[in-house]
C-alpha positions as CSV (number, residue, x, y, z in Angstrom):
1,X,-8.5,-26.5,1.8
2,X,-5.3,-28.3,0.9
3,X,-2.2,-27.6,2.7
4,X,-0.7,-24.7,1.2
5,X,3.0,-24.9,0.1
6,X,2.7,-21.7,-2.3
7,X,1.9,-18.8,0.1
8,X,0.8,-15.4,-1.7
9,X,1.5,-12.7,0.7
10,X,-0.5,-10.3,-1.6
11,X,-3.6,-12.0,-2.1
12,X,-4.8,-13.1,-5.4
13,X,-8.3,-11.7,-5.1
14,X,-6.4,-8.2,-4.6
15,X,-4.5,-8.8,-7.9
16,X,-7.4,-9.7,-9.8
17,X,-8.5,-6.3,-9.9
18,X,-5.7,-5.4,-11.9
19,X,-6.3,-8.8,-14.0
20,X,-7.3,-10.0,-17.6
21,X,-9.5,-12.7,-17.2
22,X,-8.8,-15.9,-19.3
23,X,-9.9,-19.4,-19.1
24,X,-11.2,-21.4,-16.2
25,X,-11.0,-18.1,-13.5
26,X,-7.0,-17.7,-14.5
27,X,-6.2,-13.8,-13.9
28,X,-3.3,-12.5,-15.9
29,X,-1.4,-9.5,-15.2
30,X,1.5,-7.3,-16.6
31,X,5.0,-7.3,-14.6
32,X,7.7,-5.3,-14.6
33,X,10.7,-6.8,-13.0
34,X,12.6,-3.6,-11.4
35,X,15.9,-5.3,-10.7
36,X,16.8,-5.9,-14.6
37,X,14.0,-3.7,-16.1
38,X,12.1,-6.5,-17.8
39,X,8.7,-6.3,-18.3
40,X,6.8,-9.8,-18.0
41,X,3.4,-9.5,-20.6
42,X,-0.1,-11.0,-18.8
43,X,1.6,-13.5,-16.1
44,X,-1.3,-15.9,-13.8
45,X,-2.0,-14.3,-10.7
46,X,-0.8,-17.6,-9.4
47,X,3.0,-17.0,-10.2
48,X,3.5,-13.8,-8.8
49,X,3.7,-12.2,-4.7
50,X,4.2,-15.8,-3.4
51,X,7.1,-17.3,-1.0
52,X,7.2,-20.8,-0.4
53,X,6.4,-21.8,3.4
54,X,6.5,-17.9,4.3
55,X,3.3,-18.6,7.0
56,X,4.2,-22.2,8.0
57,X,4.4,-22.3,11.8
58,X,7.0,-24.7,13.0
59,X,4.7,-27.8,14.6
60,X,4.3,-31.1,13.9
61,X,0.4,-30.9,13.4
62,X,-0.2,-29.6,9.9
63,X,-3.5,-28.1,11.5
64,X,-1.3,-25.8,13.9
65,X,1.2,-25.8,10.6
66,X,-0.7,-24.2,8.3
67,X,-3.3,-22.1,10.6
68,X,-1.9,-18.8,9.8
69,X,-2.2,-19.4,5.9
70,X,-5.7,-21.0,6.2
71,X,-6.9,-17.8,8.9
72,X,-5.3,-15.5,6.0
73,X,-7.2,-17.3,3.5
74,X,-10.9,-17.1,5.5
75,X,-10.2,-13.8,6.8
76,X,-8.8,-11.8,4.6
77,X,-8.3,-13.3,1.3
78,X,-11.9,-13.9,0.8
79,X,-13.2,-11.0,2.7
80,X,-11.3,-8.8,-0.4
81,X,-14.0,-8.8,-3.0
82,X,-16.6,-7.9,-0.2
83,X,-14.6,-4.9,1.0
84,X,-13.1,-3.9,-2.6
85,X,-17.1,-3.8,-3.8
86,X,-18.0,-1.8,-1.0
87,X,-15.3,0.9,-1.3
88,X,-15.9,1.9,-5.0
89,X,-19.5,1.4,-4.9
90,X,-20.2,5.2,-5.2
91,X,-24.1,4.9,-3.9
92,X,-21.9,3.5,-0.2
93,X,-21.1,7.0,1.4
94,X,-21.6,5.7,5.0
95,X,-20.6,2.2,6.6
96,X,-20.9,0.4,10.0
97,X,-18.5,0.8,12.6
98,X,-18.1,-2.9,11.9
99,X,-17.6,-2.2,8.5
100,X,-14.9,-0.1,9.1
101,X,-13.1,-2.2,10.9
102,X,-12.9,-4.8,8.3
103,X,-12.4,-2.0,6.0
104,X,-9.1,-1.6,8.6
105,X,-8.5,-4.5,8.6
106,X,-8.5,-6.1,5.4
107,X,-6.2,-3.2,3.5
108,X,-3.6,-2.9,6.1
109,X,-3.2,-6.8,5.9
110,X,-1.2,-6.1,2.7
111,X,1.3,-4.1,5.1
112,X,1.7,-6.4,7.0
113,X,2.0,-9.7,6.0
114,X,4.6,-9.1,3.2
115,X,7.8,-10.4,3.7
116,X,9.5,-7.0,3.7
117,X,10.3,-6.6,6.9
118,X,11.5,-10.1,8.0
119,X,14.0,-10.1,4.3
120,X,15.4,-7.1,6.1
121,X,15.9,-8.9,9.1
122,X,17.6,-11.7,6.9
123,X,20.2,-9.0,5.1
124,X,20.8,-8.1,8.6
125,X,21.7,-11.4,9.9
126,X,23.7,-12.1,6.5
127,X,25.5,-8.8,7.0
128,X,25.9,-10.1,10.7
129,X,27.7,-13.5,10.0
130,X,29.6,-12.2,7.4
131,X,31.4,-10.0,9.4
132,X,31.9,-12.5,11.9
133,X,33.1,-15.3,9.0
134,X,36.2,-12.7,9.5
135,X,36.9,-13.1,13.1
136,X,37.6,-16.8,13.2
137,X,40.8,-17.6,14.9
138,X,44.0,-20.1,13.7
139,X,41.2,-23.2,14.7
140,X,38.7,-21.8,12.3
141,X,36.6,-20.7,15.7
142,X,34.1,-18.0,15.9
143,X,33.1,-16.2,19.1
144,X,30.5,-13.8,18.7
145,X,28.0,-12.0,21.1
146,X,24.1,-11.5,19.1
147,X,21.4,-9.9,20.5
148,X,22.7,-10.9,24.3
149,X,23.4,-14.5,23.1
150,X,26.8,-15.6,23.2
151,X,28.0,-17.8,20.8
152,X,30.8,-20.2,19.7
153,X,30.8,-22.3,16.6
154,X,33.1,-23.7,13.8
155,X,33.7,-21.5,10.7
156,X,32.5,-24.2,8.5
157,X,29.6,-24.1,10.5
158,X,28.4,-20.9,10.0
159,X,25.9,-21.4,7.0
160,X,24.1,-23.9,9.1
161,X,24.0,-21.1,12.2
162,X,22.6,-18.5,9.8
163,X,20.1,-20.8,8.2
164,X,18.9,-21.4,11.9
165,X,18.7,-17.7,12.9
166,X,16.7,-17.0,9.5
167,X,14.1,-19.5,10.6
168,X,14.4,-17.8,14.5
169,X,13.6,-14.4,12.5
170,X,10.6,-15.6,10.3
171,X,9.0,-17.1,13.9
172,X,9.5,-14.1,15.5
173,X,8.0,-12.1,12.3
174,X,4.5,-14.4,12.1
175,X,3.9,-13.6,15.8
176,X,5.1,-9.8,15.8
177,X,3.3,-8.7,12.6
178,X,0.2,-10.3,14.1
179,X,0.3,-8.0,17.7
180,X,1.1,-5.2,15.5
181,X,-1.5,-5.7,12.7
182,X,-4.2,-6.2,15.1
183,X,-3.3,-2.7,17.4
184,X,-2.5,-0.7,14.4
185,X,-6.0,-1.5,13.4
186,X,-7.5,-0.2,16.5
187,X,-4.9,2.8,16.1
188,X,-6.5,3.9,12.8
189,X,-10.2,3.5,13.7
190,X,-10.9,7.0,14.5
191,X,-9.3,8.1,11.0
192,X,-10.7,9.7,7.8
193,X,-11.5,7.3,4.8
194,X,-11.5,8.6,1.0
195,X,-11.9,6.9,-2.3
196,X,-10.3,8.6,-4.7
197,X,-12.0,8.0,-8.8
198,X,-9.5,8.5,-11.7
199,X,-11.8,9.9,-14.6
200,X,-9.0,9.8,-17.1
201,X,-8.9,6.2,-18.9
202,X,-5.6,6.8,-20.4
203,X,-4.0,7.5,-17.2
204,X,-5.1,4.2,-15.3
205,X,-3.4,3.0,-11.7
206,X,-0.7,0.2,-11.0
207,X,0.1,-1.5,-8.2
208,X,3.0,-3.5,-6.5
209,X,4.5,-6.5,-4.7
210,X,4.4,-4.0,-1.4
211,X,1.2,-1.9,-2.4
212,X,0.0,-0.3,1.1
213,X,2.3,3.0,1.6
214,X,2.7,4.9,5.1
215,X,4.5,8.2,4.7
216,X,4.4,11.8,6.0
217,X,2.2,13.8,3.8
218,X,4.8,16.7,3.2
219,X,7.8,15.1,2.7
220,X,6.3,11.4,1.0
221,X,8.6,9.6,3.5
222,X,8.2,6.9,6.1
223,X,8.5,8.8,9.7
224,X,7.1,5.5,11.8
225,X,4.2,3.2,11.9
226,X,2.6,5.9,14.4
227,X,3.2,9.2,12.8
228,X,0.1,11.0,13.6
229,X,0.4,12.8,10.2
230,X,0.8,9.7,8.1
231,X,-1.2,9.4,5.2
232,X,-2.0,5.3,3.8
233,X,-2.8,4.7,0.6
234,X,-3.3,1.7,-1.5
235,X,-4.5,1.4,-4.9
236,X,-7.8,-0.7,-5.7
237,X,-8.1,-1.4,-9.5
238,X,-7.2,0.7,-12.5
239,X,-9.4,3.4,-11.7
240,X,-9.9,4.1,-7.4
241,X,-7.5,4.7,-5.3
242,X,-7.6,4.3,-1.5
243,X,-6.6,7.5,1.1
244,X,-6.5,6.5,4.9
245,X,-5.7,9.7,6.2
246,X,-4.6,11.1,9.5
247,X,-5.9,10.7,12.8
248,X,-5.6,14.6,13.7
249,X,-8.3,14.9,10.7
250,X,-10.5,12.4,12.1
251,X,-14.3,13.5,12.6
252,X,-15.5,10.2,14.5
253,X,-17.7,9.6,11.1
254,X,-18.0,6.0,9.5
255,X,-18.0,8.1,5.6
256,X,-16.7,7.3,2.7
257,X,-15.4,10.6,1.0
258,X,-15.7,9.9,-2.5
259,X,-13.1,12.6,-4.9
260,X,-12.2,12.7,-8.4
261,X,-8.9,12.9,-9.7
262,X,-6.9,13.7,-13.0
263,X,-3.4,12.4,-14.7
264,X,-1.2,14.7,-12.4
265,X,-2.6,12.9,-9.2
266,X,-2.4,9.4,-11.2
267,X,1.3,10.6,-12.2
268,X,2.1,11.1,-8.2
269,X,0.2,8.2,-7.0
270,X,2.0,5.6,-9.6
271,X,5.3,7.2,-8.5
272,X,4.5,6.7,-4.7
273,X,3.4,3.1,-5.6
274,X,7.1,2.3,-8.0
275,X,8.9,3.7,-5.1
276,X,7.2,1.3,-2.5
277,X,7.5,-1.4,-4.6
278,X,9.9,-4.1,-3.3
279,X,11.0,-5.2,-7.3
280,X,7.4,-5.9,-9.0
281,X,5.0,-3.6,-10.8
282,X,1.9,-5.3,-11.4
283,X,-0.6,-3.7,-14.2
284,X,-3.3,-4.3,-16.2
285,X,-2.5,-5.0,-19.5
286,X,-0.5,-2.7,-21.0
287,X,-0.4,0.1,-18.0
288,X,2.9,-0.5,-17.4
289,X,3.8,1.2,-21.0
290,X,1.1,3.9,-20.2
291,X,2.8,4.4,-16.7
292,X,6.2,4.8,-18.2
293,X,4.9,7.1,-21.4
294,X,3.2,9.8,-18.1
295,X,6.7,9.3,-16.0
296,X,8.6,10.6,-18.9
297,X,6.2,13.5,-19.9
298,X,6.1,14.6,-16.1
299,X,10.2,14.2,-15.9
300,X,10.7,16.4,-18.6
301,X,12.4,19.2,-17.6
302,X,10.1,22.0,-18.9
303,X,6.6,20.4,-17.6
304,X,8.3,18.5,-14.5
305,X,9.1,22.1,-12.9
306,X,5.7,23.5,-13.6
307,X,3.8,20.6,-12.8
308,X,5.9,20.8,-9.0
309,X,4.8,24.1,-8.6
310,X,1.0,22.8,-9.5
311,X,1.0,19.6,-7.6
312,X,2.5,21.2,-4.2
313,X,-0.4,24.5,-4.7
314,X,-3.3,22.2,-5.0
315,X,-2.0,20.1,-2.5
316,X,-1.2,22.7,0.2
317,X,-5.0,24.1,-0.9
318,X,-7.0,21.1,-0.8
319,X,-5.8,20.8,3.0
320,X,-7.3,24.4,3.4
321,X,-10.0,23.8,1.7
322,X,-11.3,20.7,3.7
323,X,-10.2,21.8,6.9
324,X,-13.2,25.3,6.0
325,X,-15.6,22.2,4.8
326,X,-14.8,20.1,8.3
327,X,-15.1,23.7,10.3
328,X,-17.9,25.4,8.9
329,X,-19.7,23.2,6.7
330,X,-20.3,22.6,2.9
331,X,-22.8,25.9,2.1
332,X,-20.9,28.1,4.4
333,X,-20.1,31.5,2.7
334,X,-16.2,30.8,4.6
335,X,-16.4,27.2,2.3
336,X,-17.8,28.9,-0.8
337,X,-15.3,31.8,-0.7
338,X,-12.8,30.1,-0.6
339,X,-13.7,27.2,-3.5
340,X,-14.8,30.4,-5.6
341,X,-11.1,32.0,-4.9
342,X,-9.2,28.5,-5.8
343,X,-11.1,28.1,-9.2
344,X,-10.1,31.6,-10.2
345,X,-6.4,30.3,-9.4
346,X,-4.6,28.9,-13.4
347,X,-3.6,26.1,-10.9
348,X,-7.5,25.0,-9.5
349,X,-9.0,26.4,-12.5
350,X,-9.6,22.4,-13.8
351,X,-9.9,21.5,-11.1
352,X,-12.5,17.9,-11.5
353,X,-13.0,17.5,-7.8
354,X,-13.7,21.7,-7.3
355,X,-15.4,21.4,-10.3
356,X,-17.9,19.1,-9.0
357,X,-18.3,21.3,-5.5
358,X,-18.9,24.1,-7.5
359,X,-21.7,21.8,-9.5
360,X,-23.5,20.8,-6.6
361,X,-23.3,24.1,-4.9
362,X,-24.8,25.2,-8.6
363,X,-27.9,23.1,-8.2
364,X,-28.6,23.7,-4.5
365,X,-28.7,27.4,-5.6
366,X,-26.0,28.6,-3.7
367,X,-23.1,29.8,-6.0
């Protein structure tokens, strides 16, 4: 491959899912730009989730240059299609431990290789140096003491010193998000993996510039890469949505739970996904409207309020419920009592995924 100048840190073959295809293999995508609120109609794949020279290593060889970009490229940006067909294939309900890691490995990329992290690194150090701009003394010197190094330079110097601490920062981010990429990978092994369907066509998925979200299942909010009771997620395509969940679940299993959701878990899902984003929203064509048109019926005071009360039931009850599935097992009386006592519940009553337990259970003869 050709030396890349144009890095994508969310990989093309990810965006594609979320793509109208045009001519000659050209994906196009809707945008919606969340510093100014402009929304960018069926933009390439090509032009969007790209820094230039994010992954270049400093070296004079451009085979050592360019090695992280090319082992993204091999290793991840192709191996997407193979692990996106594999997760919403609904016939897959079981995959190799190997599997699973590349499973692992290949969706918690998308954490880690954005440039989120090292541009907060970068305010930092702009926040850092402009402080110090203020300390300069009657020769125009600056004396400063960062991160244990001291330091003495002209203040007309001091773009030139921040420039070179940026570049310091983005080395130490390509070999720290490695490290922690690789052991957060073994971290997660022994986790629980569901694929989530969205039935509804008129209440389809988006995604983002920063698409992999880590938060504390109560409270939606980050609490640290190794929070025991984090919940990942990442959205797919329009329609499946993925759930990592947490390792005090975890059964040991190599399954692929396969569920089945409805608007109000699209509605919370898209709103997890605009508040992760970094600035982009990336949609199929015309989601973004759709998106927008369920925010605003959900926001409204009158169904907001009651759909609170619904969303935080089912979700406290769905944690029951498949803890009495994981316990006792699926034709358990304990399992069917209590799936008979949520669908009698005005909040569980529609229920699609309890819907379908209930159908299965139907046909094995058991309700």
């Amino acid at each position: 491959m050709s030396n890349p100048i144009k890095q994508h840190y969310i990989p093309r073959s990810y965006l594609k899912n979320f793509s109208v295809e045009g001519r000659k293999r050209n994906y196009f995508v809707d945008v919606y730009k969340m510093d100014n609120g402009m929304l960018l109609e069926q933009i390439s794949t090509k032009d969007i989730c790209f820094e230039k020279n994010i992954y270049t290593i400093p070296a004079e060889s451009d085979e050592v240059k360019y090695a992280l970009e090319k082992h993204y490229a091999e290793n991840v940006d192709s191996e997407f299609p193979k692990i996106y067909k594999l997760l919403v294939d609904e016939k897959v309900l079981t995959v190799s431990q190997e599997q699973k890691i590349q499973i692992l490995y290949v969706c918690l990329s998308l954490y880690f290789r954005t440039p989120r992290i090292l541009n907060l690194q970068k305010g930092m150090n702009k926040q850092i140096f402009d402080r110090a701009a203020h300390t300069a003394n009657e020769h125009g010197l600056i004396k400063m003491n960062l991160f244990g190094e001291k330091m003495e330079f002209h203040i007309d110097e001091i773009e030139e010193v921040k420039k070179q601490y940026d570049e310091r920062s983005r080395t130490a981010f390509l070999v720290n998000h490695l490290e922690q990429w690789g052991n957060f990978v073994k971290y997660k092994y022994d986790c629980t993996i569901n694929v989530i369907k969205i039935e509804d066509s008129n209440a389809p998925i988006i995604t983002c510039d920063n698409p992999v979200s880590i938060r504390y299942f109560e409270t939606n909010k980050f609490q640290g890469l190794y929070d025991p009771k984090a919940v990942i997620t990442l959205p797919l395509d329009r329609s499946h949505y993925l759930e990592i969940h947490p390792n005090d679940y975890a059964d040991g299993q190599t399954r692929i739970n396969r569920l089945t959701q409805d608007r109000d878990y699209v509605f919370t899902t898209n709103g997890v996904t605009q508040q992760n984003a970094e600035n982009l929203l990336v949609a199929y064509k015309g989601d973004i409207d759709k998106h927008f048109d369920i925010q605003n019926h959900y926001e409204n005071p009158e169904n907001g309020e009651e759909f609170l009360k619904k969303a935080k039931y089912r979700a406290e009850q769905a944690l029951v419920l498949f803890d009495v599935l994981k316990k006792k097992g699926f034709v358990s009386k304990e399992f069917i009592g209590k799936l008979k006592e949520l669908l009698e519940h005005p909040y569980c009553k529609d229920d699609i995924q309890m819907l379908k337990y209930k159908k299965v259970l139907s046909k094995m003869g058991k309700w």
